[in-house]
C-alpha positions as CSV (number, residue, x, y, z in Angstrom):
1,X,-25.7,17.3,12.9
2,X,-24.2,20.0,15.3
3,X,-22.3,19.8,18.1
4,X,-21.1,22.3,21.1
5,X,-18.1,20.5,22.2
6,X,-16.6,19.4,19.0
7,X,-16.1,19.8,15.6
8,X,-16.3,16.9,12.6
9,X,-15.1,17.0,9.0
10,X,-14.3,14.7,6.6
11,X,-11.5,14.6,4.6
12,X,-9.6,12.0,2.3
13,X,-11.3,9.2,3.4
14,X,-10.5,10.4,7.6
15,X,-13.1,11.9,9.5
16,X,-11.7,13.6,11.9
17,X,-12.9,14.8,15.6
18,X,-11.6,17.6,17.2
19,X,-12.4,18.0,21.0
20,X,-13.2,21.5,22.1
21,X,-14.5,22.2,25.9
22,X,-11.9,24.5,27.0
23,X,-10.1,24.4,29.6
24,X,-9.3,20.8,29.1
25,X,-11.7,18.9,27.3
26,X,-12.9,17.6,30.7
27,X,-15.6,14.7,30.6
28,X,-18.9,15.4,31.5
29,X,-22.4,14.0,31.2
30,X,-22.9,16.4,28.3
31,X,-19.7,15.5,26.2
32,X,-19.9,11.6,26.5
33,X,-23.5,12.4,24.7
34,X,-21.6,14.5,22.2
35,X,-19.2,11.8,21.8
36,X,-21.6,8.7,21.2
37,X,-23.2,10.0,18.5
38,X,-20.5,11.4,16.8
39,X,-18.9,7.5,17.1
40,X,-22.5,6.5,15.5
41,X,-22.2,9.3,12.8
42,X,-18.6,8.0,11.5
43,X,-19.6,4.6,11.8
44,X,-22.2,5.0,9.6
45,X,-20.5,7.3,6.9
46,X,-19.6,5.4,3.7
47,X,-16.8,8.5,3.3
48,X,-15.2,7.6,6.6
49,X,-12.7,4.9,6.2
50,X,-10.1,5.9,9.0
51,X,-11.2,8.0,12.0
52,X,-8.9,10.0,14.2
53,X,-9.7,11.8,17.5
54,X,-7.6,15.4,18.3
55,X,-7.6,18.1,20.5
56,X,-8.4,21.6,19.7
57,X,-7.0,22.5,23.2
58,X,-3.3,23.0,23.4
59,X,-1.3,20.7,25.5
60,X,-4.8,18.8,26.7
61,X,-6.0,15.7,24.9
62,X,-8.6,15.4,27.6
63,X,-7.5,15.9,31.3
64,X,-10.1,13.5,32.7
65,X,-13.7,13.3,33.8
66,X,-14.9,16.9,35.6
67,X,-15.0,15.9,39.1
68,X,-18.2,18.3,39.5
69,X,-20.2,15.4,38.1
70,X,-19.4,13.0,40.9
71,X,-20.8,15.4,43.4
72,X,-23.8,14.4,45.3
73,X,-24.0,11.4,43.4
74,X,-25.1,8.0,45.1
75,X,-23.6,4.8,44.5
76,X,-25.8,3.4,42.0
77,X,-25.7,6.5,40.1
78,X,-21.9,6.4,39.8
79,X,-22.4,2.8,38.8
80,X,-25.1,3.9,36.1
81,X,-22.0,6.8,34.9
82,X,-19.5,3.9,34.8
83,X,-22.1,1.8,32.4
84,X,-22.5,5.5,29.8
85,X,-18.8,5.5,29.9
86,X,-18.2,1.8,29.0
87,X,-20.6,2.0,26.4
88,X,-19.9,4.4,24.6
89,X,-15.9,3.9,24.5
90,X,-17.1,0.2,23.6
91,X,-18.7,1.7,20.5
92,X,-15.7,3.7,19.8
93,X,-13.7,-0.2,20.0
94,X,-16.0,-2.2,18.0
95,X,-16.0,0.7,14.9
96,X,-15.2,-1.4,12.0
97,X,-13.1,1.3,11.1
98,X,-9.6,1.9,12.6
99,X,-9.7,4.3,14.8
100,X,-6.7,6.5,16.0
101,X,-6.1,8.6,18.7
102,X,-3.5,11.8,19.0
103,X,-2.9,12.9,21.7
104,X,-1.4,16.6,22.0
105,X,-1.1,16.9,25.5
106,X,-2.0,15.6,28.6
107,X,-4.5,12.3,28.8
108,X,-5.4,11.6,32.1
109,X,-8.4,9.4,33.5
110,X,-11.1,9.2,31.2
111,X,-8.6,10.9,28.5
112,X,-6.9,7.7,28.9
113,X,-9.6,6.1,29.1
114,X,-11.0,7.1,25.8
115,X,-7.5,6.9,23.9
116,X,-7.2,3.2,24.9
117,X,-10.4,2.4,23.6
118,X,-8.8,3.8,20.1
119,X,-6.7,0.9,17.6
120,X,-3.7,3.4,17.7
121,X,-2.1,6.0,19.7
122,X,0.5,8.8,18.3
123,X,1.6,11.1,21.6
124,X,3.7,14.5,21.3
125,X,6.9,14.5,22.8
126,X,6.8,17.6,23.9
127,X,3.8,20.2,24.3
128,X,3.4,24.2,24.9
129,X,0.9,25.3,27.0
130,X,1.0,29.6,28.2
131,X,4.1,30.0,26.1
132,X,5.7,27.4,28.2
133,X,7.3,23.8,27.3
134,X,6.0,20.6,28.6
135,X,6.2,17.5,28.5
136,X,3.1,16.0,28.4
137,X,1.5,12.8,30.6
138,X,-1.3,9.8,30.6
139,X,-2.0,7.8,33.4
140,X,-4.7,6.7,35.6
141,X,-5.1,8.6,38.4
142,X,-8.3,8.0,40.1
143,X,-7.3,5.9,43.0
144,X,-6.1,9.4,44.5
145,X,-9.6,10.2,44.6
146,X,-10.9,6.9,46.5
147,X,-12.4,5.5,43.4
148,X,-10.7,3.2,40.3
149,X,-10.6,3.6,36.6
150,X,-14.6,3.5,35.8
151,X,-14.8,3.5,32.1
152,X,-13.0,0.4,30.8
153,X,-9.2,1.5,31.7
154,X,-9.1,-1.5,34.4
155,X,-9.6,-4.1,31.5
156,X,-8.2,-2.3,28.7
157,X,-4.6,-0.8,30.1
158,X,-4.6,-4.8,31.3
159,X,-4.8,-6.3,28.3
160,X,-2.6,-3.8,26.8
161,X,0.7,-4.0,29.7
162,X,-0.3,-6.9,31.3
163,X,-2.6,-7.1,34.7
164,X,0.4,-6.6,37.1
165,X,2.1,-3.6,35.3
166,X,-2.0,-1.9,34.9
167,X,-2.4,-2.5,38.9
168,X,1.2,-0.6,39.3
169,X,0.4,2.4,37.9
170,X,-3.4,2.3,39.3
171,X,-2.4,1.8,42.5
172,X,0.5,4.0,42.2
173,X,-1.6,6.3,40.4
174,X,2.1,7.4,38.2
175,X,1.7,9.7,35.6
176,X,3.2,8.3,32.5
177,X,6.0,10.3,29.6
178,X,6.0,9.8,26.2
179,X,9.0,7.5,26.2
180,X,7.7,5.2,29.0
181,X,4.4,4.9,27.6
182,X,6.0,4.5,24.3
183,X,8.3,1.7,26.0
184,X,5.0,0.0,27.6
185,X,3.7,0.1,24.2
186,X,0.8,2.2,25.3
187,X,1.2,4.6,22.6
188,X,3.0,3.7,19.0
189,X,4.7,6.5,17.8
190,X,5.9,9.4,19.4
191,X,6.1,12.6,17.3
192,X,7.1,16.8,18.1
193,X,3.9,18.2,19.4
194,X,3.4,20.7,16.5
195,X,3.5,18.0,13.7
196,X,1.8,15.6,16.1
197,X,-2.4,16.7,14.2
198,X,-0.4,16.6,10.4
199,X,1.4,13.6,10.6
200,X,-1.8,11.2,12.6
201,X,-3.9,12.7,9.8
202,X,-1.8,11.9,6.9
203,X,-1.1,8.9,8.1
204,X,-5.1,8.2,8.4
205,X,-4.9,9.4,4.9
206,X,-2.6,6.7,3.9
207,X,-4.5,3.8,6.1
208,X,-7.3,4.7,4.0
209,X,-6.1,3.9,0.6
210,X,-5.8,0.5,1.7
211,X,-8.5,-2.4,2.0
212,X,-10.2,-1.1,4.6
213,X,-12.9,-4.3,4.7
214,X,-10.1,-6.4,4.9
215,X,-8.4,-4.5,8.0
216,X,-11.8,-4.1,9.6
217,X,-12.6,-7.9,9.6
218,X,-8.8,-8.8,10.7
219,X,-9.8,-5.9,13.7
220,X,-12.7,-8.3,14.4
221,X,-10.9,-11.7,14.8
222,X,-8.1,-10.1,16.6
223,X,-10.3,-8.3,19.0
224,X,-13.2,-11.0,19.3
225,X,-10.8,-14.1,19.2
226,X,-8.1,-12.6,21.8
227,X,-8.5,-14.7,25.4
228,X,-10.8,-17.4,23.7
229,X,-10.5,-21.0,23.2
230,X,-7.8,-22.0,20.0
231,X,-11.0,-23.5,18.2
232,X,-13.6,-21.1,19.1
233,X,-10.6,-18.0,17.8
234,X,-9.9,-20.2,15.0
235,X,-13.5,-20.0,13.5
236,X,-13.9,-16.1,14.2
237,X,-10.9,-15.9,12.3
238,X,-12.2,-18.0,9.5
239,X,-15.6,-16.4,9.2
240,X,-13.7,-12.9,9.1
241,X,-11.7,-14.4,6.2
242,X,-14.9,-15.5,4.8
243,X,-16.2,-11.9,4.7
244,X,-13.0,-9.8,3.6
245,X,-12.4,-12.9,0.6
246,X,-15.9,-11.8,-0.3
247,X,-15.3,-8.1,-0.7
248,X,-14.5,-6.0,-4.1
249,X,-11.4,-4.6,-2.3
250,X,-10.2,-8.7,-2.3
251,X,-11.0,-9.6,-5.8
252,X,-8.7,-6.2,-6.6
253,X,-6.1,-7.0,-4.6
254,X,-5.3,-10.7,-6.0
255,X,-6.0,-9.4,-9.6
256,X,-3.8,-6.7,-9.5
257,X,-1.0,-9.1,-7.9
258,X,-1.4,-11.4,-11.0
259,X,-1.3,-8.8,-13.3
260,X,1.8,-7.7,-11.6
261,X,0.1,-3.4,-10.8
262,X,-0.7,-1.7,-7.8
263,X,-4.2,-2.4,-6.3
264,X,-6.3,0.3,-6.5
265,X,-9.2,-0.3,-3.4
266,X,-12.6,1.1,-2.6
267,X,-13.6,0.0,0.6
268,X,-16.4,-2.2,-1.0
């Protein structure tokens, strides 16, 4: 399956998706097509236990959505672009894969957007962009436009920093540094921008070694249980146990703890 605006490998058990619409990997109509079906192609590839999303555009993750799509657009049309957008970052959430985002550079709006929708975030410290340093920012910026967040970053940076802190920095519209956004717990790790690709990927590498059913079902219950009712959590949780318990990856794991060796899994 080809693409114009990115490239997909798989390697090691990642597959990998590198963003490519220069300037800044800008969102458009166009991209968010590319997008969802390269989310339904890694979903659906038995080689693909870990996927991580980086930029082939130095010092941009992706900058945003490119504003030339809002022009002479009507209300419900906008509202129609806000429904694309949440669905196909929801598919990107509900991967039963973990899913991990790097971002090299700046990750503004729907760059945000899209990272948040990811399990994991790794930022760079530090960036070059025309020979010159920078450091790099995320944030959500669209209230200096007279609009909001449109793709799932109202919900999403709430439940992530907490509904008070998420209407700060929308409001405010701040742009975000590493080491605040590491400190909100936006991203996880911080890392210098040139090892920023190398280390997510082996890192990827090492996630997917491990029981990867397992992880995916305890994604799941964490995901489909958070904000319910104890008792209604309680029983995702236990049918998620249900499923990983009845996996090949689990009847390794608790042999290879009696006989006292390291499991050796295959996602199965």
């Amino acid at each position: 399956m080809s693409y114009e605006f990115m490239n997909l490998k798989t390697n090691n058990g990642v597959g990998i998706i590198s963003l490519n619409r220069p300037p800044a990997n800008s969102l458009n109509v166009a991209i968010v097509a590319e997008l969802e079906r390269a989310f339904d192609e890694m979903a659906a590839a038995e080689a693909v236990k870990v996927v991580v999303i980086v930029s082939e555009i130095p010092g941009f993750f992706v900058a945003g959505a490119d504003i030339k799509m809002f022009n002479n657009m009507n209300a419900y049309e906008a509202w129609e672009i806000s429904g694309d957008l949440q669905r196909v970052n929801q598919k990107l959430e509900d991967m039963p894969k973990l899913t991990i985002a790097a971002i090299g550079g700046y990750a503004l709006g729907g760059g945000l957007e899209l990272a948040l929708a990811c399990d994991f975030r790794f930022m760079a410290e530090s960036v070059i962009i025309k020979d010159k340093e920078k450091i790099p920012t995320v944030g959500l910026p669209e209230t200096t436009l007279g609009i909001l967040p449109g793709a799932g970053g109202t919900q999403r940076l709430a439940r992530l920093i907490g509904a008070k802190r998420a209407l700060y920095y929308i409001a405010t519209a701040k742009n975000i540094g590493p080491k605040e956004a590491l400190e909100l717990g936006i991203v996880q790790e911080l890392m210098p921008g040139n090892e920023l690709n190398e280390k997510t990927i082996a890192f990827a590498e090492s996630m997917a070694t491990k029981a990867v059913i397992g992880i995916a079902q305890a994604k799941k219950a964490i995901y489909q249980g958070y904000n319910q009712e104890n008792a209604v959590a309680m029983q995702i949780e236990q049918d998620a146990f249900m499923k990983a318990f009845a996996s090949e990856d689990a009847s390794e794991g608790l042999k290879a703890f009696v006989e006292k060796r390291a499991a050796v899994f295959q996602g199965k």
